[in-house]
PDB file of the backbone (N, CA, C, O) and the ligand in Angstrom, with CONECT records:
HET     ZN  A 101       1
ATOM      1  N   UNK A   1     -35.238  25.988 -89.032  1.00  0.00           N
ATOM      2  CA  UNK A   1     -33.963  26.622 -89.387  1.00  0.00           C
ATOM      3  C   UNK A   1     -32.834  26.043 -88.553  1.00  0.00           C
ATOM      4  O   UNK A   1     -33.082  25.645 -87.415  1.00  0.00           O
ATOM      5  N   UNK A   2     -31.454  25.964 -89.117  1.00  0.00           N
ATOM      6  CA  UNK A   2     -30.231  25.483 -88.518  1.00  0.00           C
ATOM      7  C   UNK A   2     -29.865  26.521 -88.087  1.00  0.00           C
ATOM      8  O   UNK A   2     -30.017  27.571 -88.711  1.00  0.00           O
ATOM      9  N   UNK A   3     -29.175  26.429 -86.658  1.00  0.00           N
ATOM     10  CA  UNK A   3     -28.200  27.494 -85.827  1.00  0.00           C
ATOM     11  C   UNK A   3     -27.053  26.792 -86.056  1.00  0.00           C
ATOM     12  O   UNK A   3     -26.229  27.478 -86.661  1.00  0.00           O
ATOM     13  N   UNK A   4     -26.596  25.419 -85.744  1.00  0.00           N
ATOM     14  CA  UNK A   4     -25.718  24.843 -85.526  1.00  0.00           C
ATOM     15  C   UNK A   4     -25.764  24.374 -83.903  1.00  0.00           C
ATOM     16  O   UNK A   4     -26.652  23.993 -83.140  1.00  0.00           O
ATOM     17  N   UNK A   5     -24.067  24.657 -83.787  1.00  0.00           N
ATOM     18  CA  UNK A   5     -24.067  24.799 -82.315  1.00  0.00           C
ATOM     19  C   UNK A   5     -23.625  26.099 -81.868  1.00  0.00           C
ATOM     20  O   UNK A   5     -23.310  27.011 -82.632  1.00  0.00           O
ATOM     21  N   UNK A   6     -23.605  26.179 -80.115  1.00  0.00           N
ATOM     22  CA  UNK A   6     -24.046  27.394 -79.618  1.00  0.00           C
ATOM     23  C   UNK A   6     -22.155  27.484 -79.619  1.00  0.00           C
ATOM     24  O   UNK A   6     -21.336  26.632 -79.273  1.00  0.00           O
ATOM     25  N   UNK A   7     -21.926  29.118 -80.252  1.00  0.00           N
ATOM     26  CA  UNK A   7     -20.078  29.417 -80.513  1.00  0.00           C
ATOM     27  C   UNK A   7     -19.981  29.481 -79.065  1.00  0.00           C
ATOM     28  O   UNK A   7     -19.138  28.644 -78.742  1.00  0.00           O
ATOM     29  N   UNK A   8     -20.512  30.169 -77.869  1.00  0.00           N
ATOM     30  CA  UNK A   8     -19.788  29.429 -76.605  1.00  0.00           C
ATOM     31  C   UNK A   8     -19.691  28.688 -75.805  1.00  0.00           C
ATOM     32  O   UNK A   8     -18.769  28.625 -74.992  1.00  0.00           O
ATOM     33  N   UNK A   9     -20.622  27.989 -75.881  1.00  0.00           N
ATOM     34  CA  UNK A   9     -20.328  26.485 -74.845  1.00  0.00           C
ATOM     35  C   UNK A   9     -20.769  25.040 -76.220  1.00  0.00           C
ATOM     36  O   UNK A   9     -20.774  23.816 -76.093  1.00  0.00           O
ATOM     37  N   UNK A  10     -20.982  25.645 -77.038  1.00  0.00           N
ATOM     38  CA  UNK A  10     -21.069  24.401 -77.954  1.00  0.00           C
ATOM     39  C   UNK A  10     -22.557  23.559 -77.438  1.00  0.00           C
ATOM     40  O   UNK A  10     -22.923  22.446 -77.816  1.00  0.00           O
ATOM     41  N   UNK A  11     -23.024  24.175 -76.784  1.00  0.00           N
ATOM     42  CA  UNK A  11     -25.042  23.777 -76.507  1.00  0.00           C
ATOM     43  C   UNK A  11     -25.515  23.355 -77.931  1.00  0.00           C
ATOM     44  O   UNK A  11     -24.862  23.443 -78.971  1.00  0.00           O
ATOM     45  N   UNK A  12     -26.581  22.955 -77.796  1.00  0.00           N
ATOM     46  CA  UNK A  12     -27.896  22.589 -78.358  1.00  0.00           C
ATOM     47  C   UNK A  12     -28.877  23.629 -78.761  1.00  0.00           C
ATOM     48  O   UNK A  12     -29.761  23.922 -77.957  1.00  0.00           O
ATOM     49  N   UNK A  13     -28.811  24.305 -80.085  1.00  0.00           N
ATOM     50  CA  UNK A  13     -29.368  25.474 -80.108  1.00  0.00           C
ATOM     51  C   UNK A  13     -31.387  24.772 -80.625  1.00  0.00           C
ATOM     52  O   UNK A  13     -31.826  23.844 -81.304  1.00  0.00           O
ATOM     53  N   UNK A  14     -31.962  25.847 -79.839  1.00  0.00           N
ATOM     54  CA  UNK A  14     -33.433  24.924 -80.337  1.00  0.00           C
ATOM     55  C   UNK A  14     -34.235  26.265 -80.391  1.00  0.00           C
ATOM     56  O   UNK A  14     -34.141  27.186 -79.580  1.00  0.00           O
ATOM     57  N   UNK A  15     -35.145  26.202 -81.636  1.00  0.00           N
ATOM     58  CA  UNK A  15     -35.824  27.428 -82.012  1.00  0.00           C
ATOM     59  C   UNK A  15     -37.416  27.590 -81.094  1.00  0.00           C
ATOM     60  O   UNK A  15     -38.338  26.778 -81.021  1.00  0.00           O
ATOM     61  N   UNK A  16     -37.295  28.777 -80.556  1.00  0.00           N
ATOM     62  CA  UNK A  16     -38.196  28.727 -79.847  1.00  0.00           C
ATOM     63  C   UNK A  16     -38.953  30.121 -80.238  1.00  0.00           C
ATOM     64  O   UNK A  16     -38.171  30.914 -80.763  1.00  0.00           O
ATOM     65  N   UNK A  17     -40.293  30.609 -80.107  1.00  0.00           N
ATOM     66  CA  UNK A  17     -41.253  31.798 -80.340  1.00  0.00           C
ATOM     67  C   UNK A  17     -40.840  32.604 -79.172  1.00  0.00           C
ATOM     68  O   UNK A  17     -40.826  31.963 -78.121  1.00  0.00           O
ATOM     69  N   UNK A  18     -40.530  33.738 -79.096  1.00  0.00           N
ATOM     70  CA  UNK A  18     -39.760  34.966 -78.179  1.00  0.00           C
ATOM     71  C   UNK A  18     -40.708  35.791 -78.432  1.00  0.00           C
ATOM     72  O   UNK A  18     -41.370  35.912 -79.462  1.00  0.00           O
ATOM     73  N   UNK A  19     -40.772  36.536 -77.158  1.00  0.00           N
ATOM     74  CA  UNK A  19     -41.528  38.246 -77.478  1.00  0.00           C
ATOM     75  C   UNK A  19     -39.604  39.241 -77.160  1.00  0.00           C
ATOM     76  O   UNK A  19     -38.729  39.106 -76.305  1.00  0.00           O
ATOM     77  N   UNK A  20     -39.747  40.033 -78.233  1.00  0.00           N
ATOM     78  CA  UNK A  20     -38.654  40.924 -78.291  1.00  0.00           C
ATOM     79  C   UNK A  20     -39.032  41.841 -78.348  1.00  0.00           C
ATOM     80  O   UNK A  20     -39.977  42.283 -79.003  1.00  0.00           O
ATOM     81  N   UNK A  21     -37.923  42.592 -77.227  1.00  0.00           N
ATOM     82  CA  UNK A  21     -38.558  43.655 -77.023  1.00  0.00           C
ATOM     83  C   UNK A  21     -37.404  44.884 -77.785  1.00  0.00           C
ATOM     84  O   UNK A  21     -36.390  44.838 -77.087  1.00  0.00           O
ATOM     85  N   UNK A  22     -37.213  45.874 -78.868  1.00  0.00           N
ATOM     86  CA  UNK A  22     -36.378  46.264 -79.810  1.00  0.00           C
ATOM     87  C   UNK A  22     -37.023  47.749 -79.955  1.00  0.00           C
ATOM     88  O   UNK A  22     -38.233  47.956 -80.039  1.00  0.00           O
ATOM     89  N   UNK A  23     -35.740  49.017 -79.976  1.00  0.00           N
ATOM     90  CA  UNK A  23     -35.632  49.823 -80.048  1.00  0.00           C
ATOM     91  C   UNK A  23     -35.276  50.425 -81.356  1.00  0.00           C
ATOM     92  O   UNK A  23     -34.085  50.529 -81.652  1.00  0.00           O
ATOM     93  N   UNK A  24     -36.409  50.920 -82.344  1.00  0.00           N
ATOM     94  CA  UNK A  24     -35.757  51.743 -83.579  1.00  0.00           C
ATOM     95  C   UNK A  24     -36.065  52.853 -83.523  1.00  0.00           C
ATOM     96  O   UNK A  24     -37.249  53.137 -83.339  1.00  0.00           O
ATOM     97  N   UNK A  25     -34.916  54.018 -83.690  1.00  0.00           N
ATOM     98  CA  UNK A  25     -35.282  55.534 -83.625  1.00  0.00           C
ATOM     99  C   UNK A  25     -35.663  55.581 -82.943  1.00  0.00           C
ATOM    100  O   UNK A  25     -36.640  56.324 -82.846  1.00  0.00           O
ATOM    101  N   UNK A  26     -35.076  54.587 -81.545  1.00  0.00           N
ATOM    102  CA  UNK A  26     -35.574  55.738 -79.707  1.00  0.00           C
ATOM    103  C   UNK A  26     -36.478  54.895 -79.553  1.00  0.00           C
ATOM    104  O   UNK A  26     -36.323  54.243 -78.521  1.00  0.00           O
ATOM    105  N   UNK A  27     -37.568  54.566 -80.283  1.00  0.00           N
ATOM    106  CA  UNK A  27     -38.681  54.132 -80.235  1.00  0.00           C
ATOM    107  C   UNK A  27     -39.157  52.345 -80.013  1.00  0.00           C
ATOM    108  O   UNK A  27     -39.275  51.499 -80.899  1.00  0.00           O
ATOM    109  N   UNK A  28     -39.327  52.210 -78.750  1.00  0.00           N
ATOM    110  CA  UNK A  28     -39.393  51.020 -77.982  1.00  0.00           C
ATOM    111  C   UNK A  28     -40.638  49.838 -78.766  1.00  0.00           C
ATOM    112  O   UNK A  28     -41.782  50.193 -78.482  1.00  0.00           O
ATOM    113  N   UNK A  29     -40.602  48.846 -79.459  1.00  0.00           N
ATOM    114  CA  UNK A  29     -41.116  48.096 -79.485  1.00  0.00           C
ATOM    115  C   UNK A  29     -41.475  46.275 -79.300  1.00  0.00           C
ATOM    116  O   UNK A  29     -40.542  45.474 -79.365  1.00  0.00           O
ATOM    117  N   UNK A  30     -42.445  45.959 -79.147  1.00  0.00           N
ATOM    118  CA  UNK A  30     -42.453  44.351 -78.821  1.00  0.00           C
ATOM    119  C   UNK A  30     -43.118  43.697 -80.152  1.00  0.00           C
ATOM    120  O   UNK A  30     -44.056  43.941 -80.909  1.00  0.00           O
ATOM    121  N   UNK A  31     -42.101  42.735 -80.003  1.00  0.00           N
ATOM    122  CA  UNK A  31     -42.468  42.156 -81.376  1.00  0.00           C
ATOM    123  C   UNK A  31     -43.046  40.428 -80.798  1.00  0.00           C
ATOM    124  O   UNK A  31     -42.428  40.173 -79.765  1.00  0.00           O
ATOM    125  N   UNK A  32     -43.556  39.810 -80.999  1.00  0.00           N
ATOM    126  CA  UNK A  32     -44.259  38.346 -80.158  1.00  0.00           C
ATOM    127  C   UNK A  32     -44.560  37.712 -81.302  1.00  0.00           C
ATOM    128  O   UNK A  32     -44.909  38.075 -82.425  1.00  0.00           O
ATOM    129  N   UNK A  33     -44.276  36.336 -80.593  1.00  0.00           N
ATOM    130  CA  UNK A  33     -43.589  35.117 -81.739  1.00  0.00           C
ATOM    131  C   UNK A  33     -42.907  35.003 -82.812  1.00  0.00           C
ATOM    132  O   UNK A  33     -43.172  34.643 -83.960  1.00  0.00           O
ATOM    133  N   UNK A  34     -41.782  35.440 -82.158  1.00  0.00           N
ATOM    134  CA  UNK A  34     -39.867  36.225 -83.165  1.00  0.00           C
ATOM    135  C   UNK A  34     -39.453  34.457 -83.010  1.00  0.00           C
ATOM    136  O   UNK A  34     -39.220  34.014 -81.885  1.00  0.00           O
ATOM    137  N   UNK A  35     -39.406  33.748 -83.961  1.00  0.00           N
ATOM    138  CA  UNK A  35     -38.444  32.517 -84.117  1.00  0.00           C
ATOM    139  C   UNK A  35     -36.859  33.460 -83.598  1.00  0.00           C
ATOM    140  O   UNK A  35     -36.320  34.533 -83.868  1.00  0.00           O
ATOM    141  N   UNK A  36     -36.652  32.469 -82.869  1.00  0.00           N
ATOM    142  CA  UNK A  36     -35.078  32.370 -82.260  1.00  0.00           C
ATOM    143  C   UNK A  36     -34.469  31.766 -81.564  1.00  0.00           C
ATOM    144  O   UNK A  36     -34.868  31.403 -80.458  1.00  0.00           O
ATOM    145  N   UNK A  37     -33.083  31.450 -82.162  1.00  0.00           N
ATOM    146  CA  UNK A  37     -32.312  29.958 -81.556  1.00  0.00           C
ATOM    147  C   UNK A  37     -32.005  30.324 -80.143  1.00  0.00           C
ATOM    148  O   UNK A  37     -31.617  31.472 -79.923  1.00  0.00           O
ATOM    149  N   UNK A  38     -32.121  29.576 -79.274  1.00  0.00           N
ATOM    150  CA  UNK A  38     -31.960  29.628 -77.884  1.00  0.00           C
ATOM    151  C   UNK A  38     -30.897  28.501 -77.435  1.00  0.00           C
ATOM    152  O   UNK A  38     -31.261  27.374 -77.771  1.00  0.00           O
ATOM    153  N   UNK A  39     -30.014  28.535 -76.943  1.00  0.00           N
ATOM    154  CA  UNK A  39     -28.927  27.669 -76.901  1.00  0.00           C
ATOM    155  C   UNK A  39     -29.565  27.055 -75.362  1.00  0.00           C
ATOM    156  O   UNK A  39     -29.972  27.787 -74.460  1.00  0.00           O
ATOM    157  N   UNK A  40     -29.532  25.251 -75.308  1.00  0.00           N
ATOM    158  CA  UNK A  40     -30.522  25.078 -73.973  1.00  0.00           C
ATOM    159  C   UNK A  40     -29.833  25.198 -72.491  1.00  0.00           C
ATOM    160  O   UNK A  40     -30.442  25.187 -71.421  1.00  0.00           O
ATOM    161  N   UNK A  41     -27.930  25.353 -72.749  1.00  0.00           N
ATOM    162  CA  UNK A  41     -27.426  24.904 -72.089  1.00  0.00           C
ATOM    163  C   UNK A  41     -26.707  26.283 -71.340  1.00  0.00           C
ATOM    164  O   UNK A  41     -26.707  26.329 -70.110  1.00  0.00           O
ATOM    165  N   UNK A  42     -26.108  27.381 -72.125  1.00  0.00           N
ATOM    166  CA  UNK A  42     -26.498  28.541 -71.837  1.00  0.00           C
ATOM    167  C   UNK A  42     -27.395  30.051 -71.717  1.00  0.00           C
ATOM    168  O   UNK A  42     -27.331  31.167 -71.202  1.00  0.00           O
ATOM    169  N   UNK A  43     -28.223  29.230 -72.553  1.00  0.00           N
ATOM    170  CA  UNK A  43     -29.413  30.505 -72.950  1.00  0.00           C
ATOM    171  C   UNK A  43     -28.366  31.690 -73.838  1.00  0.00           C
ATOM    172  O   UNK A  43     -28.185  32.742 -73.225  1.00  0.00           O
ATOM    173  N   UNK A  44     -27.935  31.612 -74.712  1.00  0.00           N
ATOM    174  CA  UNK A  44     -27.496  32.595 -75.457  1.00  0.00           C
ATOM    175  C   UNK A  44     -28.602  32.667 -76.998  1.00  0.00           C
ATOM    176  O   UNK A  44     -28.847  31.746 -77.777  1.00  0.00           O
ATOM    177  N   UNK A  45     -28.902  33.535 -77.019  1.00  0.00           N
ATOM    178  CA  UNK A  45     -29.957  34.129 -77.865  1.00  0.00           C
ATOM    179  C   UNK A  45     -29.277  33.994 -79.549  1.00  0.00           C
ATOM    180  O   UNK A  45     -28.297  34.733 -79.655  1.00  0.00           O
ATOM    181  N   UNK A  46     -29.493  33.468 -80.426  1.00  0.00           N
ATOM    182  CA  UNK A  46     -29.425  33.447 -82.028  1.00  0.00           C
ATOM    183  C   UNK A  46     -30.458  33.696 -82.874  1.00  0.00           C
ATOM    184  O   UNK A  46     -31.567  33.209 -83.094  1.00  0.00           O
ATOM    185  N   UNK A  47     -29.431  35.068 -83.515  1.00  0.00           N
ATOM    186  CA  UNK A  47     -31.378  35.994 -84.320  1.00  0.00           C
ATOM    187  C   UNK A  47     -30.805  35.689 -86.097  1.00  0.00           C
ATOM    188  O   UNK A  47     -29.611  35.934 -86.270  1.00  0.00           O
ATOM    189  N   UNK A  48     -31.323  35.361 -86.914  1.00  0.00           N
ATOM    190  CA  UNK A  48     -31.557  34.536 -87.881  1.00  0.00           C
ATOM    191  C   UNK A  48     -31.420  36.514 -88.691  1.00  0.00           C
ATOM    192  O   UNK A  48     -32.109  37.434 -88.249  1.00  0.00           O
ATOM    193  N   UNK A  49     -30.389  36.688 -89.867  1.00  0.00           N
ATOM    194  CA  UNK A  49     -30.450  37.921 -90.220  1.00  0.00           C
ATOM    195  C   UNK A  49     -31.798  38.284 -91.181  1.00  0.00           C
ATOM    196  O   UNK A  49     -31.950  39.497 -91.320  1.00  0.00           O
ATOM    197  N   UNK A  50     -32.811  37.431 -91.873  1.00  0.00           N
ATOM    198  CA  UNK A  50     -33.928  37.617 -92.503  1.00  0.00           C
ATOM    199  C   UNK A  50     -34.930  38.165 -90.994  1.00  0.00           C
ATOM    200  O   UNK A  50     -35.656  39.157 -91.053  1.00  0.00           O
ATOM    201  N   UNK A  51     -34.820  37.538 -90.061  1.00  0.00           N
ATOM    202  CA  UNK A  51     -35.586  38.096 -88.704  1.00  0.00           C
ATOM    203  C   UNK A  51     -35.641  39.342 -88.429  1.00  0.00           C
ATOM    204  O   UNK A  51     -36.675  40.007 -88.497  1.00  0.00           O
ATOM    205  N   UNK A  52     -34.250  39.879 -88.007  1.00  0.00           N
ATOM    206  CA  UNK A  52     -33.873  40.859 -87.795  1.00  0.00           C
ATOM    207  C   UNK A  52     -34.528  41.901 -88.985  1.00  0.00           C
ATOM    208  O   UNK A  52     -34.849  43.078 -88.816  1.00  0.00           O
ATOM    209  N   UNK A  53     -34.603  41.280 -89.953  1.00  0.00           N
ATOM    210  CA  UNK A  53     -34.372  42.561 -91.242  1.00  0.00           C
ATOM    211  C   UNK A  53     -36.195  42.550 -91.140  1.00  0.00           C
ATOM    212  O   UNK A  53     -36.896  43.550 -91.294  1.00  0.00           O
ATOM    213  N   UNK A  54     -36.693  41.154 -90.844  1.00  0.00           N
ATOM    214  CA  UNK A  54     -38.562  41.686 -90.829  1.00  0.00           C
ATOM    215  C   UNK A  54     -38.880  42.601 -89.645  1.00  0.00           C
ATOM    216  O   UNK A  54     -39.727  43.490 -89.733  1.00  0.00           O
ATOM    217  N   UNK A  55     -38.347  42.418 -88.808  1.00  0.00           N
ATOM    218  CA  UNK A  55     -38.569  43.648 -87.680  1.00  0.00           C
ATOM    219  C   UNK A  55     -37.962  44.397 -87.625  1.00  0.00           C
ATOM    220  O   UNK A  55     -37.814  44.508 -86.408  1.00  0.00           O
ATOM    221  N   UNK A  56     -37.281  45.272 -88.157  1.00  0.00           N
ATOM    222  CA  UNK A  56     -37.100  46.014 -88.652  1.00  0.00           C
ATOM    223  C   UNK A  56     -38.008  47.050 -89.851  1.00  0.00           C
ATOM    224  O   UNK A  56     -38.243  48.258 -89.881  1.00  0.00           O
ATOM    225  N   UNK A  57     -38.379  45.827 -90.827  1.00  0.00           N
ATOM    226  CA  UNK A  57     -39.426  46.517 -91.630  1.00  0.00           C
ATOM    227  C   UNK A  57     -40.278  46.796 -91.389  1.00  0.00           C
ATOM    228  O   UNK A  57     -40.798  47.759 -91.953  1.00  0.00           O
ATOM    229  N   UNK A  58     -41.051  45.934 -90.172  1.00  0.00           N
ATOM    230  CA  UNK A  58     -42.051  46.576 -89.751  1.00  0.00           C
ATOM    231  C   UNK A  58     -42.485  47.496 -88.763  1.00  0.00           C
ATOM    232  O   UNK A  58     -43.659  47.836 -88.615  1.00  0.00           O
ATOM    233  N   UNK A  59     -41.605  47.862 -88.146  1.00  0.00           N
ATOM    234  CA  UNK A  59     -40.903  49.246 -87.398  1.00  0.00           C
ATOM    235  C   UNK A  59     -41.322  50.277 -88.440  1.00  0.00           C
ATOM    236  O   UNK A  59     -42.133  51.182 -88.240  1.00  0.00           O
ATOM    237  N   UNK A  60     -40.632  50.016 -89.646  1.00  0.00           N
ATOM    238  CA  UNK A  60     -40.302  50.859 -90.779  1.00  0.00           C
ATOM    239  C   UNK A  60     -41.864  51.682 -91.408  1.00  0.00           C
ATOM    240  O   UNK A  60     -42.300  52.801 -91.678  1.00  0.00           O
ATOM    241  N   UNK A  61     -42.271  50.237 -91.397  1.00  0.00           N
ATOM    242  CA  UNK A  61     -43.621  50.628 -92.058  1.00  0.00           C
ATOM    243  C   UNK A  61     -44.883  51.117 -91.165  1.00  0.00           C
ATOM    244  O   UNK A  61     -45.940  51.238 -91.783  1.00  0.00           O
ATOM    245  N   UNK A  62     -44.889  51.372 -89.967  1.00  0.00           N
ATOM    246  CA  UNK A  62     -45.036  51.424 -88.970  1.00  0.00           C
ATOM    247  C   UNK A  62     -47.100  50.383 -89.184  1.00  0.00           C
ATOM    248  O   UNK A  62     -48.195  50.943 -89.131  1.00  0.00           O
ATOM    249  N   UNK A  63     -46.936  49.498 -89.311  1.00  0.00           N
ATOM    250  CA  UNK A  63     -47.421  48.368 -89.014  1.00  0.00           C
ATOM    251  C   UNK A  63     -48.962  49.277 -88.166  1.00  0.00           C
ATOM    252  O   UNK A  63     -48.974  50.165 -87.314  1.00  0.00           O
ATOM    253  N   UNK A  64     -49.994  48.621 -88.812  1.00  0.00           N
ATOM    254  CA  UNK A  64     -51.011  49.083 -86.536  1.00  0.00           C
ATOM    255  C   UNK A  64     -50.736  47.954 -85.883  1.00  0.00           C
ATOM    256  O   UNK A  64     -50.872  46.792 -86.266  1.00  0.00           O
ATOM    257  N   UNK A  65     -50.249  48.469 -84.639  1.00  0.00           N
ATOM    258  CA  UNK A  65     -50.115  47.383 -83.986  1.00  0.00           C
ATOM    259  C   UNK A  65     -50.362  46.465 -83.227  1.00  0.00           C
ATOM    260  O   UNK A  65     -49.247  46.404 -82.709  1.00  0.00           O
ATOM    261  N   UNK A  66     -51.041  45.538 -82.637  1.00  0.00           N
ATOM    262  CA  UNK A  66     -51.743  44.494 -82.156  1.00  0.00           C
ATOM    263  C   UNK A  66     -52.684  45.158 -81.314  1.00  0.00           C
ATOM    264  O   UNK A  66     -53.911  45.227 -81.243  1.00  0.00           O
ATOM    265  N   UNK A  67     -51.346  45.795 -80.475  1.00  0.00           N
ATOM    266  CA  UNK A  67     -52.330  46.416 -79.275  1.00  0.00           C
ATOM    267  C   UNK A  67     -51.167  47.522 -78.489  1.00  0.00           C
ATOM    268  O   UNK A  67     -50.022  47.191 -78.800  1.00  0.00           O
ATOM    269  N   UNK A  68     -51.193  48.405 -77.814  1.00  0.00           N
ATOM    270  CA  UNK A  68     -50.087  49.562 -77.622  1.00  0.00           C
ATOM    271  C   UNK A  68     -50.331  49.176 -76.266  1.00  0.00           C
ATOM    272  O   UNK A  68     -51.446  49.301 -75.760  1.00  0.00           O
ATOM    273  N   UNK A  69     -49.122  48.611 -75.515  1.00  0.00           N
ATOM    274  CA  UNK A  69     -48.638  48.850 -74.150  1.00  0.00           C
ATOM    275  C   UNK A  69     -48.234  49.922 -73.489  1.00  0.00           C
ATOM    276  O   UNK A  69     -47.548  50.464 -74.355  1.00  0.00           O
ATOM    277  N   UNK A  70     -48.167  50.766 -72.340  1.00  0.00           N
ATOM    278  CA  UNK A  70     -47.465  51.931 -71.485  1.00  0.00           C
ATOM    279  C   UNK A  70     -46.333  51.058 -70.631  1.00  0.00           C
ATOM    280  O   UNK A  70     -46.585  50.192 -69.793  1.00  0.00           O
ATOM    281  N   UNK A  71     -44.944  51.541 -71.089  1.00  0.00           N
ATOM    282  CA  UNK A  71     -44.585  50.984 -70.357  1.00  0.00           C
ATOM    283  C   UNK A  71     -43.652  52.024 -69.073  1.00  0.00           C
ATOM    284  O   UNK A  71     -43.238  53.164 -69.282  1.00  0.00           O
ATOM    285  N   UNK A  72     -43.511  51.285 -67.847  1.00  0.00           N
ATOM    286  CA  UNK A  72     -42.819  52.288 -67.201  1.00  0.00           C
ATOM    287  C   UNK A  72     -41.379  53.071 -66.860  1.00  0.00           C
ATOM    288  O   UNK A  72     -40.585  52.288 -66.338  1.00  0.00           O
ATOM    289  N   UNK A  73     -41.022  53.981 -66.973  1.00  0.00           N
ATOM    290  CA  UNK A  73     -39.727  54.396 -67.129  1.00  0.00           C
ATOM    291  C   UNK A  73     -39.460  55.431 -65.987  1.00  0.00           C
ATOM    292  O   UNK A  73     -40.302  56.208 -65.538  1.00  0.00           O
ATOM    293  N   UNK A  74     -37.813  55.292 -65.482  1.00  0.00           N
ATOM    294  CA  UNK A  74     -37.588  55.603 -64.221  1.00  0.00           C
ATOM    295  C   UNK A  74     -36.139  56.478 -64.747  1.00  0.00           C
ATOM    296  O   UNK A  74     -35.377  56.247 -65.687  1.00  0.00           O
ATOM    297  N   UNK A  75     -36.137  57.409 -63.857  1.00  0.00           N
ATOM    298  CA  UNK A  75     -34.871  58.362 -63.997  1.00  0.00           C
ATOM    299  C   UNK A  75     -33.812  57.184 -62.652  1.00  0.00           C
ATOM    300  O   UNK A  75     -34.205  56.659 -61.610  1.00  0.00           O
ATOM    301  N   UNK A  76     -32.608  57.163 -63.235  1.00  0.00           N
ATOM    302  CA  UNK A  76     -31.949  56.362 -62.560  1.00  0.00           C
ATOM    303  C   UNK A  76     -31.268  57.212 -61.925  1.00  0.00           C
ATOM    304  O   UNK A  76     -30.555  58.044 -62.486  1.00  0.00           O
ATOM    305  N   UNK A  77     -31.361  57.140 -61.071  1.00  0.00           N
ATOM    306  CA  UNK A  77     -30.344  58.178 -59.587  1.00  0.00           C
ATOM    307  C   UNK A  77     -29.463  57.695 -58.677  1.00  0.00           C
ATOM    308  O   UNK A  77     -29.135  58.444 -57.757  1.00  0.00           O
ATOM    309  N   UNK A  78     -28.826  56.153 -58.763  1.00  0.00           N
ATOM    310  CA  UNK A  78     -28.082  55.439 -58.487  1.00  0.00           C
ATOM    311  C   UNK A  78     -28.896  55.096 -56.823  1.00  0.00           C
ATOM    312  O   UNK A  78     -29.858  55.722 -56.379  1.00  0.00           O
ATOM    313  N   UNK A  79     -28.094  53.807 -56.063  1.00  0.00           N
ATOM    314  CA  UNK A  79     -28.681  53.202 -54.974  1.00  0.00           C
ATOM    315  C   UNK A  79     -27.381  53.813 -53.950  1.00  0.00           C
ATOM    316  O   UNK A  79     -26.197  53.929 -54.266  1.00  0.00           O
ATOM    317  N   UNK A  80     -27.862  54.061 -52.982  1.00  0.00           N
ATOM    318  CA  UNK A  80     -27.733  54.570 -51.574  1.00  0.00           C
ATOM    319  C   UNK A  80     -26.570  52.841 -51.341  1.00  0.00           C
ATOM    320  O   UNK A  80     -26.857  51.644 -51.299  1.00  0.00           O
ATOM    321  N   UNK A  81     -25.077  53.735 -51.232  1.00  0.00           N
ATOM    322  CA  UNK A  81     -23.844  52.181 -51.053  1.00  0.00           C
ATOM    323  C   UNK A  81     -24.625  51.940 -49.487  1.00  0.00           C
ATOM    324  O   UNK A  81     -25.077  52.918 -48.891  1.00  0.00           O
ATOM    325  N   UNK A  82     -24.713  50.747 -48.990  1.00  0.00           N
ATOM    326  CA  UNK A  82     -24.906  50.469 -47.812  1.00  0.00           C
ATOM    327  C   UNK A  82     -23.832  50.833 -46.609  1.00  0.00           C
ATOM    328  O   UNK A  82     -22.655  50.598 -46.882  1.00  0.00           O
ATOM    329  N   UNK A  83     -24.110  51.363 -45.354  1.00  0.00           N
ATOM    330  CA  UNK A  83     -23.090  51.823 -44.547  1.00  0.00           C
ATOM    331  C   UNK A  83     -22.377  50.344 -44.138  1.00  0.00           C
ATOM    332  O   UNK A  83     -22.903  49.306 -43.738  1.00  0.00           O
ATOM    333  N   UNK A  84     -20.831  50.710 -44.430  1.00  0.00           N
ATOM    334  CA  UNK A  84     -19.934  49.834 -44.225  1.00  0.00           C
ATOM    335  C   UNK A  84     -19.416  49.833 -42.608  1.00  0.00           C
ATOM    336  O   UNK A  84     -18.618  50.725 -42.320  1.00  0.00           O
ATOM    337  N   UNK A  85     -19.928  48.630 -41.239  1.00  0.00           N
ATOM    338  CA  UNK A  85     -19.588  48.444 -40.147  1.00  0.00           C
ATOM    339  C   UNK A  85     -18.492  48.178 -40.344  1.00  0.00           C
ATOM    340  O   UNK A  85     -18.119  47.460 -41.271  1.00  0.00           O
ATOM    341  N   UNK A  86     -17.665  48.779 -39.394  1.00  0.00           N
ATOM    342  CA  UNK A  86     -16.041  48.051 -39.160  1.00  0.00           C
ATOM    343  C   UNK A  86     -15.949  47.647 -37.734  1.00  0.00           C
ATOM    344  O   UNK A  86     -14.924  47.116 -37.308  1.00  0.00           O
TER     345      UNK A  86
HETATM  346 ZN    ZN A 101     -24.436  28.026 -75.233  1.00  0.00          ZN2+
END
C-alpha cells in the first residue's frame, strides 16, 4: 500500500506489522500484525481507513481471541514535586 510521504517532515513512509493496542467501548484490546505506515524519519504512525474499519469489526464481532492478556492498571495520584533547594 502507498502512504506517500510523511505530511510532517516529508519522511519515507514504510509499511511495517504493529501490535496495536485500541480501546472500543472502554474495552482495551491488542490487535498483532496491523499493516501500518511508519514514517522512518519521524516515526509518525499512518493507519490505512480499511484497517481501522477491520479492527474495529472485529472488536464488533467479538472475535475468540488468540489468547487474553491481564493487563496492569494504576490509580494515578500524581508524583511528589521534588523539594526545591535555594
Ligand atoms: Zn515524518
Amino acid at each position: 500500500m502507498d502512504y506517500g510521504k510523511c505530511e510532517y517532515c516529508g519522511g519515507h513512509i514504510v509499511e511495517k506489522l504493529c501490535t496495536e493496542d485500541r480501546r472500543y467501548n472502554g474495552e482495551l484490546m491488542v490487535f498483532r500484525n496491523v499493516p501500518i505506515g511508519i514514517c522512518q524519519k519521524c516515526g509518525e504512525r499512518y493507519y490505512k481507513g480499511p484497517i481501522l474499519e477491520t479492527m474495529e469489526e472485529m472488536a464488533q464481532k467479538k472475535l475468540k481471541a488468540v489468547r487474553v492478556i491481564s493487563v496492569p492498571e494504576y490509580e494515578f495520584t500524581g508524583v511528589p514535586l521534588p523539594q526545591v533547594m535555594w
